[in-house]
N, C-alpha and C positions, 0 to 999 in steps of 0.2 A: 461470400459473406453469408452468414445466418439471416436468414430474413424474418422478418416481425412474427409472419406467420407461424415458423417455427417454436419463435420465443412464446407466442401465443401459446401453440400444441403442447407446450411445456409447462405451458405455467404453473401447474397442480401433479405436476408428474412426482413422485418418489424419486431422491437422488437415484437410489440403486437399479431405478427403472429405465434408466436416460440413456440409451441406448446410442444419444447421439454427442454425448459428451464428449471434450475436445480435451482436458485437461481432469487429473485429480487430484493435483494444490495447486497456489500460486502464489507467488510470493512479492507483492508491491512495495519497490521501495521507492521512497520520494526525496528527489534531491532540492536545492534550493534556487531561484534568483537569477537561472540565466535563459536564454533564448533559444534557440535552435541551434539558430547560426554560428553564436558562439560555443554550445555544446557539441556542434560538428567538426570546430578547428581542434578539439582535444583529439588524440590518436587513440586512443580509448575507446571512445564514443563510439567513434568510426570504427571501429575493430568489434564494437559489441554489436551493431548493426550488421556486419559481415554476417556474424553468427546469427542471425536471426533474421525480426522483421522489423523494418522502420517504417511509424508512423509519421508519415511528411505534413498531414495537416489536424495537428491535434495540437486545441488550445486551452491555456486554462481558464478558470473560471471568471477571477478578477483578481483586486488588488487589496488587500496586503494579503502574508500568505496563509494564515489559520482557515478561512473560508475557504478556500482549496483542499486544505485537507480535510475540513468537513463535507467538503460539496463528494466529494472522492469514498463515502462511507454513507451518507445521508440523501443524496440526489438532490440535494438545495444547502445551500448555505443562508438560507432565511434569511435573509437582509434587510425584512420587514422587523427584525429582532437585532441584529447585529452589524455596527457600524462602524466601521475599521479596527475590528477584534485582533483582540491580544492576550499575554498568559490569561489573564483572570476573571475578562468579565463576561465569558461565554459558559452559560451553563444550561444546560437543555434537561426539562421535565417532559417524561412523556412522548417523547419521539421517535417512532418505529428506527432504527438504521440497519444496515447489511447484516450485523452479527447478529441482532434478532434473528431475522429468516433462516440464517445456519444453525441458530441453536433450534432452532423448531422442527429444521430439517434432520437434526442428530446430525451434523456436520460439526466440526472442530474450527478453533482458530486461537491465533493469537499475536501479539504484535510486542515486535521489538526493539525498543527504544535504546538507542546505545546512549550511554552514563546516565540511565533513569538511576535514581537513588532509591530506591522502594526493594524491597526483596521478597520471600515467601511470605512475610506474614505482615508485612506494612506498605500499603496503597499508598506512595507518593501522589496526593493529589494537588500540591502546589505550584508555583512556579518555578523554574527551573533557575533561577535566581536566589534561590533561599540556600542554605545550609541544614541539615538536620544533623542532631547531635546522636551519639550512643549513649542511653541510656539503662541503667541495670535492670534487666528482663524485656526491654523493649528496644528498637528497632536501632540498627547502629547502620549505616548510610553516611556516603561522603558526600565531599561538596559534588553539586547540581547544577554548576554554573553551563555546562557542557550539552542540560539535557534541558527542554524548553519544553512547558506542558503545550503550549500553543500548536506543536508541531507531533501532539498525540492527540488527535483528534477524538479517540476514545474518554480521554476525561474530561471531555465536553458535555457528555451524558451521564446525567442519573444515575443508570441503569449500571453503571459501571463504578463510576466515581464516586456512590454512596452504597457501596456494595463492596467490602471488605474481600470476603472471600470469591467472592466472580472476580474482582477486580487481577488479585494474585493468583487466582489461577489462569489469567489471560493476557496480563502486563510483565514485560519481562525485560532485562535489561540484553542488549543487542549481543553480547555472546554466547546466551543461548542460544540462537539459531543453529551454531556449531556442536555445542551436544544433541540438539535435535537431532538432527543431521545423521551425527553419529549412533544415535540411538533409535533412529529410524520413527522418530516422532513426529516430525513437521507437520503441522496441520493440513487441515484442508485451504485455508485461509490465513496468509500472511501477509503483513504489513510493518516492513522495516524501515526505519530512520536514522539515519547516523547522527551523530552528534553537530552541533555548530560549528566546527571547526574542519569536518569532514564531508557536510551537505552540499557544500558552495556555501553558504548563508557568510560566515565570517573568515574567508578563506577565496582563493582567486579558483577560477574553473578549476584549474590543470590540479588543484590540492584535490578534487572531488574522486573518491571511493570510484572505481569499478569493480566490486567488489562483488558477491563470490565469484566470479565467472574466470578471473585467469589466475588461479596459483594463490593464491592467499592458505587455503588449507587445501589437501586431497580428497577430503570430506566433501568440501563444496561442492570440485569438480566431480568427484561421483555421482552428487544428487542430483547438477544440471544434466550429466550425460547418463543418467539414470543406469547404471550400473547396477543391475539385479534389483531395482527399483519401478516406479509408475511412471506417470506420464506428468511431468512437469514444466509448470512455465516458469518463468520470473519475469518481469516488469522492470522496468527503470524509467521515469518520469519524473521531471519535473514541475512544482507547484506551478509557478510562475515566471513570467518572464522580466527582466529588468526593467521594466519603464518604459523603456528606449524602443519596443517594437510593437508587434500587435496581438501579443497573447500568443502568438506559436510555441511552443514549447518542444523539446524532444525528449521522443516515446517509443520505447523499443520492447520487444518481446524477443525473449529467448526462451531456449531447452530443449527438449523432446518435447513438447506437446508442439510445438512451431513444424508443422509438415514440412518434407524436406524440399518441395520443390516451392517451397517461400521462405526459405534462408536465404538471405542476401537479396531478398529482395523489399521492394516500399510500398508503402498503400497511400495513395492520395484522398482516402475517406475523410473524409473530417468529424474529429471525435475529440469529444471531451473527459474528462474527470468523472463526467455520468457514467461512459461506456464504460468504465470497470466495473462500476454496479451490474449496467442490464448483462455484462458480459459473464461476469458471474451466477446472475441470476438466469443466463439462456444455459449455461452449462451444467446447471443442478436443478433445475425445472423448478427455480423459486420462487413465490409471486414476487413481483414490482413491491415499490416502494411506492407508488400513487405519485413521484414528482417527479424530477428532469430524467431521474434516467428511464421511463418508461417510452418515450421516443428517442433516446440513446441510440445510435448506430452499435453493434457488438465488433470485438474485434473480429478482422476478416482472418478465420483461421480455417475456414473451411477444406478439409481433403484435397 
């Protein structure tokens, strides 16, 4: 495991100077609503684990699940501000999050909401409940019912959500990942969501996405086994857990950045929604965020 002190020697380092860097994208995608236990009876799960590394004590933050996915970008979910959030009433002025520090570092990113309704040139910033109509010279988008802003943590901010053109250039609807891909784009920084019906959220376990990692496109599977490509990871995590347990959630890393002699294998570290931040932030020598994820554990990816 990276230890503090490292994260320390880093903090101020030049991405292109980090000589100890473990990865150069990653791509988080967040599923919905179930446990560990039950996202280990899927065969899926269990097969994505195979391939990689499973996180046996990683919890999430609380309850309901928007604060998850802000705590996972932000290193707090301010709960001194926000009390069982939902589409519409979180809206943050002024708050440093992850994509700041990547855009300061000249690092990339971008996140992909599968059936966002917003395209190149119109920032869907409502909730995923609305309809938007086509209008002549303006934005033509379908129904939204599929796509929940709650569960895009990015238009929780300002910074994003009152920014037109930042917004379209870094909000994208979920099958772009697959021209990325193709087009050898992927950022540095990614952050996928499937739709409601594909997260777990409105759908039983076994309906949930394993997706890119077996067969969905050739594209996929090139860019996780990096085929004339970098060093990548992907993520698969869940928000939350259903009620019913104590917050465990199931968390796995795959790709080429996962060294081989920790494929198939578990880490009993215990880590949160923060360690994606500081893990982030130990991999590209970027300061902390000043909240939870500055004592964040990083994942154990080391050599």
């Amino acid at each position: 495991m990276w230890s503090h002190d490292v994260v320390h020697e880093w903090k101020y380092a030049h991405p292109a100077n980090v000589p100890h860097s473990r990865f150069d994208r990653i791509i988080v995608t967040f599923l919905e609503n179930h446990n560990f236990t039950e996202a280990m009876n899927v065969k899926a799960y269990r097969e994505i684990a195979k391939k990689g590394l499973l996180m046996t004590k990683y919890y999430g933050a609380v309850h309901p699940s928007q604060p998850n996915y802000i705590a996972s970008i932000a290193g707090d979910y301010f709960s001194d501000e926000v009390h069982g959030a939902t589409d519409e009433d979180v809206h943050f002025t002024g708050k440093k999050i992850l994509t700041d520090l990547l855009d300061e570092a000249g690092l990339t990113w971008k996140t992909y909401q599968e059936s966002y309704p917003g395209n190149s040139t119109f920032c869907f910033t409502e909730s995923g409940n609305a309809t938007v109509f086509g209008t002549e010279g303006g934005p033509t988008v379908g129904n939204s019912r599929l796509y929940k802003r709650k569960h895009n943590p990015f238009m929780s901010f300002s910074q994003i959500e009152h920014n037109t053109e930042y917004c379209t250039a870094h909000v994208f609807d979920g099958p772009q990942l697959k021209e990325d891909i193709k087009a050898g784009t992927v950022p540095n920084y990614a952050f996928y969501t499937p739709n409601m019906c594909e997260d777990g959220h409105d759908s039983d376990v076994d309906a949930l996405k394993a997706d890119p990692i077996e067969g969905r496109t050739s594209e996929c599977n090139d860019f996780f086994h990096d085929k004339g490509d970098g060093r990548n990871l992907y993520m698969f995590v869940f928000d939350e857990d259903n009620y019913m347990s104590d917050q465990r959630i199931y968390a796995a890393l795959v790709g080429s950045a996962v060294p081989e002699h920790l494929v198939g294998t578990t880490s009993d570290i215990r880590m949160s929604h923060y360690s994606i931040i500081s893990t982030i932030s130990a991999n590209w020598g970027l300061p902390n965020l000043g909240r939870f994820d500055v004592d964040a554990p990083v994942f154990p990816l080391s050599a």
